[in-house]
N, C-alpha and C positions, 0 to 999 in steps of 0.2 A: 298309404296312410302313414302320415309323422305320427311323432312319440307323442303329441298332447293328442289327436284326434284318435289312436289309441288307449290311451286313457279313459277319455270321455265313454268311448264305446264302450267299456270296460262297467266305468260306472254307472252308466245305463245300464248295460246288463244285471249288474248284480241287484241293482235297487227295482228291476223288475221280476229278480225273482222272487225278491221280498212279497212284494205285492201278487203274484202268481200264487202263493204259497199262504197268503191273507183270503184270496181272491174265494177258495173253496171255503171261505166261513162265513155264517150268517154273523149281524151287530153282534146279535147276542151273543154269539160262542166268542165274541172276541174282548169282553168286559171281564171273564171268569176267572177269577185266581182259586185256585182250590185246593190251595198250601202253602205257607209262606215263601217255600221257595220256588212256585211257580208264578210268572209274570203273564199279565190278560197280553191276547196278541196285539192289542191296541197300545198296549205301554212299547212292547219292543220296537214295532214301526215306527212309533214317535223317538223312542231311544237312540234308536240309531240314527236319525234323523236331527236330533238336537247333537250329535256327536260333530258331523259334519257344520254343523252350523255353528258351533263353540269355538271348537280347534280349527277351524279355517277360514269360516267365510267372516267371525266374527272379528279373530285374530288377526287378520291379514286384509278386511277391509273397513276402513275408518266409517264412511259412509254405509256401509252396511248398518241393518235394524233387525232384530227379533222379531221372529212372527209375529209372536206373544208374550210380551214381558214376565209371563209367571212360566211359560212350559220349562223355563232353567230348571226352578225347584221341582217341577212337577216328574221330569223325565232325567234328571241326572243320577245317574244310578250308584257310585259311590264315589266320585273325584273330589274328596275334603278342599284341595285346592279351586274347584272351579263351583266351588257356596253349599251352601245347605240346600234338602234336597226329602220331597216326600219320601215316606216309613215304605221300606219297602214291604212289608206283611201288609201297609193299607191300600197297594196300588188297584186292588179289586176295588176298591171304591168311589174310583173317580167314573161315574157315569159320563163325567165333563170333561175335557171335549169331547167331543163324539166321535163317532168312526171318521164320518165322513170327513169333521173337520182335522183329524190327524191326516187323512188324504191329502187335503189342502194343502197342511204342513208342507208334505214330504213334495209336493208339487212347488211350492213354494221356492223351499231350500233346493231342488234339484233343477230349477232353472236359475238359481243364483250360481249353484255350482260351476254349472257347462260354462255360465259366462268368467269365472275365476278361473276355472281350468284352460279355459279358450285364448284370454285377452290378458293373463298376467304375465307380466314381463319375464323374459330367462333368468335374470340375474338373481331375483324374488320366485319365481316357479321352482329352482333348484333345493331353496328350503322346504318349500310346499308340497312338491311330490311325494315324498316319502310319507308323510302327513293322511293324503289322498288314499294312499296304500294299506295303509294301517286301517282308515275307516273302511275301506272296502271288505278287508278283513276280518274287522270288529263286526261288519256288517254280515258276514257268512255264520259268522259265529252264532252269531245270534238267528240268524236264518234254523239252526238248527234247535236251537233255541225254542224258536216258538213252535217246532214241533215235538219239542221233549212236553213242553206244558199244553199243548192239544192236548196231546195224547193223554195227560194224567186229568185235565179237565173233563175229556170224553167218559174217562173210565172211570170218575164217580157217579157220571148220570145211568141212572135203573136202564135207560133206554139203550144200552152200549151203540152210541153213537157212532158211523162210520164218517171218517174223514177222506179216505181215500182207498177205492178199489183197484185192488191187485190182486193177481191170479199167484199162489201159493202154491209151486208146483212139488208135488212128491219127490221124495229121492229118498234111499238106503244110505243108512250112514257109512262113512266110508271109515277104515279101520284106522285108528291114532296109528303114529311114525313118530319115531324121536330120529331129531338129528343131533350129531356130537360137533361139539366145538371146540379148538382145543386152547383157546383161550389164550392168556397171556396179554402183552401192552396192543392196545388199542385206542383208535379218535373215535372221540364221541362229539356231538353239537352240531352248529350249523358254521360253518366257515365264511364265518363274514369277512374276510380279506380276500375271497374270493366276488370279485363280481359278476361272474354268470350265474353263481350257486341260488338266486333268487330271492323271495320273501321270506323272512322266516322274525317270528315275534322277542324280542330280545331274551326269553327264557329259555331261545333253543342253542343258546352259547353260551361264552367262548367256546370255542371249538377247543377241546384240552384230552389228555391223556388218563385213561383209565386200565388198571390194570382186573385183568378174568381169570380168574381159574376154571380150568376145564369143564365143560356142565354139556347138557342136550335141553334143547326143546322140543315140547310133542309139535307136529307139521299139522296140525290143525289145531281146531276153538272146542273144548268142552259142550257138548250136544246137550239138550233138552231132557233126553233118554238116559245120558248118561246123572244127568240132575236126581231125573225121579228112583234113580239106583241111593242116591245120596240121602235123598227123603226116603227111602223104605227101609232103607235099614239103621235108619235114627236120626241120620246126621244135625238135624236139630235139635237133638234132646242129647244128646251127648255134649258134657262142659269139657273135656280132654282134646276136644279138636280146636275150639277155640280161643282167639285171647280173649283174656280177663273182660276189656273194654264191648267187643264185641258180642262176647256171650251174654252183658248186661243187657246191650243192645236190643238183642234179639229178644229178650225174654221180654223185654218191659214193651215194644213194639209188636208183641206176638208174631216174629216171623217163624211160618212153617213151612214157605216154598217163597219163590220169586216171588216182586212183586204181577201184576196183571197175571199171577196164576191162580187156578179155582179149580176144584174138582166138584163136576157135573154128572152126580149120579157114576159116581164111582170113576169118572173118564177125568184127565187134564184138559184145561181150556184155557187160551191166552187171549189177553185184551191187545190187540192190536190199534196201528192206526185204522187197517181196513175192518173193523171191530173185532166182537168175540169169534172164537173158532177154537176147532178142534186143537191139540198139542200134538207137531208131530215128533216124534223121536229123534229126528236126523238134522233139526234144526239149531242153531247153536243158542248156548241160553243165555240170556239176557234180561238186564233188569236184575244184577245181583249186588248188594256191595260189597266193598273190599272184604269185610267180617266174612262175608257168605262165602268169597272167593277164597278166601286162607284159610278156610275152613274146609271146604270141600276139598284143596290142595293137599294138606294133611291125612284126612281122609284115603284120598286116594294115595298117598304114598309118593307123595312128592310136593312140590310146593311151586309158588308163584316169581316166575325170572325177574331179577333187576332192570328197571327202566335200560340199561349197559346194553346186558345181554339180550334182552328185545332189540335193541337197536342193531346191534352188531347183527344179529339172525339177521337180520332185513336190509341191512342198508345197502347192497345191489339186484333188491328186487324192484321189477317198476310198481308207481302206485298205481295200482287197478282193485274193482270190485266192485259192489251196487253201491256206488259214491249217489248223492243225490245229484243229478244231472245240471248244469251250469246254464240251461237255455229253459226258460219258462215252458215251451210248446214240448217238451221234453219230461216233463214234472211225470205225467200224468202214466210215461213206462217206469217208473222210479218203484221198487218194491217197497219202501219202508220197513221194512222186517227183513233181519239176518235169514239167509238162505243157507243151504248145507255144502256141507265141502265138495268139490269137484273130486272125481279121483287122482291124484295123484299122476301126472303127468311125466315130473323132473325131481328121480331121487333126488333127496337131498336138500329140497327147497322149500321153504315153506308156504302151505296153503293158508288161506283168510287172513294174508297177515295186513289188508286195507279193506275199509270198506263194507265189514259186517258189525262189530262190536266196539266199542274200545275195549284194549286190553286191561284189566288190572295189574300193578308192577308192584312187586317188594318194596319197590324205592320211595321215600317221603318227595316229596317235594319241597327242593332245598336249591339254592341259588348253586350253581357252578363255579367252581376256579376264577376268579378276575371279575367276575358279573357286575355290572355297574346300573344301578338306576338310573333310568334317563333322567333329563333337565326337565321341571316342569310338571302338569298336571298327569302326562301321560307317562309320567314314569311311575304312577299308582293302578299302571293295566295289570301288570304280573307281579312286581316285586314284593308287594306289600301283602300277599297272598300266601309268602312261603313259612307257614307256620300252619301244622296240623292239618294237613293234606295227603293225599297218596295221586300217584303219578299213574295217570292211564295214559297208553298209547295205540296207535295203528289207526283212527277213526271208525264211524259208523255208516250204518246205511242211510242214514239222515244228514254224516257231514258233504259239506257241498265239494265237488269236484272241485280238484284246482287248491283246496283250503286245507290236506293234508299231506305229509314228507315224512322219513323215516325220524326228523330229527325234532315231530311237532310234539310236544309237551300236553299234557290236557291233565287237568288235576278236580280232583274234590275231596270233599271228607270221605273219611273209608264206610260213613253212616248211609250217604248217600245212594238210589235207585234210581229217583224216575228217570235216571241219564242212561242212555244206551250201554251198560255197563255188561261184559263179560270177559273170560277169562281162556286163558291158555295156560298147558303144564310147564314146568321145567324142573329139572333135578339135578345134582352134580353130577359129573362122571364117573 
């Protein structure tokens, strides 16, 4: 197989997991926004969808045409440079177009593709690939995406709707480990002058130098169990553990535990993708924001590691864990919810550190040493972002295989939950 018929397979695949991943929803669950910052799963298929068809097939062929001369406005989700663009708090409102006909869409644009990726000359493809890559990317992103806003869709309906059954197997929690590190000059980023080192989205460089002082991280994720220790003996009604910002937060929000937590007749219950269910103890917890995570850090007498020093803990572990699986026929062993730590195998190493939560990090999210906006529309994917953010790493059980590295960046306001958000310790030495 050459490099362009590898390609194509490629973007086959992932646009079929899109729709794999639509496929388990009725119309209806796929019109619902059920908070401004969640999007109906019928805008993100269309989104990613109008992405490819903007920055590629539109830019790079004359003769190419729009599906539909309004889905610009309807589906560009913030690129000032490529036009004005629907309110994103009203995307629940377009009943119009339909399911079906965003199908068409993405049918549409995906045999325009195969034939741009198949029949464009080398000399022109060399621009384009990296183009193709980035949508592939943007398109994983959002794959997970539309299972952050299932999920918060499901969980305002009375009926705690399941999306996807999976077997929740028991385990004992295994006992925290710190490992020490002894810090000092260290690389951090993604070494783009290297070219086997991969994809990586231009916020995960320059690769540059950072200096650590000595610290440990615990070799696991903060359990569920150890959450409901944090709720019983105040930690939300105590203002000494939290910042200013975040104690506001909470109070005017009434947070008293995660979100999708409930107590049922005195027991813990979490709203899952595979619906409600018991809380078990040994599962790591998620669904917290940053305020909840530097809060409970405190709390327990230690605090949350710099985006740095996460990385450095990690960067010769391989990525593995319950990633969301890369092949459609595959979805359906995919757990959706963090699972409990393995015992402890290899002093010294850290466990869950891909594939169950993201991490919460100390670190804002702030451009790197040298960082340069790209040229163009798509230099507004990351850079224009880096204000009043915090920096999560490691991925979840819902990022797709393939789409996370020790050096991948992921950010949101510290207000933010319904994103698979949880936490790991660290302290100085």
């Amino acid at each position: 197989m050459d490099a362009r018929d590898s390609i194509l397979d490629r973007y086959r695949g992932v646009r079929a997991v899109t729709e794999a991943l639509a496929a388990r929803l009725h119309a209806e669950d796929q019109v619902v926004q059920s908070m401004p910052d969640v999007s109906p799963t019928k805008w993100h298929r269309a989104h990613t969808t109008w992405f490819f068809e903007t920055f590629l097939l539109a830019a790079a062929q004359q003769q190419y045409r729009p599906y539909h001369p309004e889905f610009a406005f309807l589906f560009n989700s913030y690129y000032e440079a490529a036009g004005p663009r629907h309110a994103r708090v009203e995307r629940g409102l377009l009943s119009r177009p339909t399911v079906a006909e965003v199908t068409s869409y993405r049918a549409h644009v995906d045999l325009a593709m195969a034939s741009l990726i198949s029949d464009t000359g080398d000399r022109d493809w060399l621009g384009l690939a990296p183009l193709v890559e980035l949508g592939l990317h943007h398109e994983q992103q959002h794959q997970e995406l539309m299972l952050m806003d299932i999920k918060h869709v499901f969980s305002v309906n009375p009926l705690d709707p399941t999306y996807h059954d999976a077997p929740f197997p028991e385990a004992d929690s295994s006992p925290t480990g710190w490992i020490d590190y002894e810090g000092g000059l260290v690389a951090i980023g993604h070494d783009t002058s290297d070219p086997t080192s991969g994809f990586a989205f231009d916020n995960e460089g320059p690769r540059h130098s950072v200096y650590l002082e000595p610290f440990r991280i615990a070799d696991r994720l903060v359990t569920a169990g150890e959450w409901t220790q944090f709720i019983d003996d105040g930690g939300y009604e105590q203002p000494a553990l939290w910042l200013s910002d975040g104690w506001h937060t909470a109070r005017s929000r009434g947070w008293t535990a995660p979100l999708y937590w409930r107590r049922d007749e005195g027991d813990w219950t979490v709203f899952t993708l595979s619906g409600r269910r018991p809380l078990t103890s040994a599962e790591p917890v998620v669904h917290v924001s940053h305020y909840e995570a530097d809060a409970f850090a405190r709390w327990a007498g230690a605090r949350l590691p710099t985006e740095f020093e996460w990385e450095h803990a990690v960067t010769n572990l391989p990525v593995a864990g319950h990633l969301l699986p890369a092949m459609p026929e595959d979805i359906a062993l995919a757990p959706m919810h963090p699972t409990a730590a393995p015992p402890p195998e290899h002093p010294g190493r850290q466990r869950q550190a891909f594939g169950d939560v993201w991490q919460w990090t100390a670190s804002a999210y702030l451009p790197y040493p040298r960082f340069q906006v790209a040229q163009g529309a798509v230099g507004e994917y990351n850079g224009k972002f880096m204000s009043g953010q915090m920096v999560l790493r490691g991925g979840a059980c819902i990022t797709p295989a393939g789409h996370v590295r020790p050096t991948y960046r992921n950010f949101f306001p510290p207000a933010s939950r319904w994103m698979f958000g949880g936490l790991r310790l660290a302290a100085s030495a």
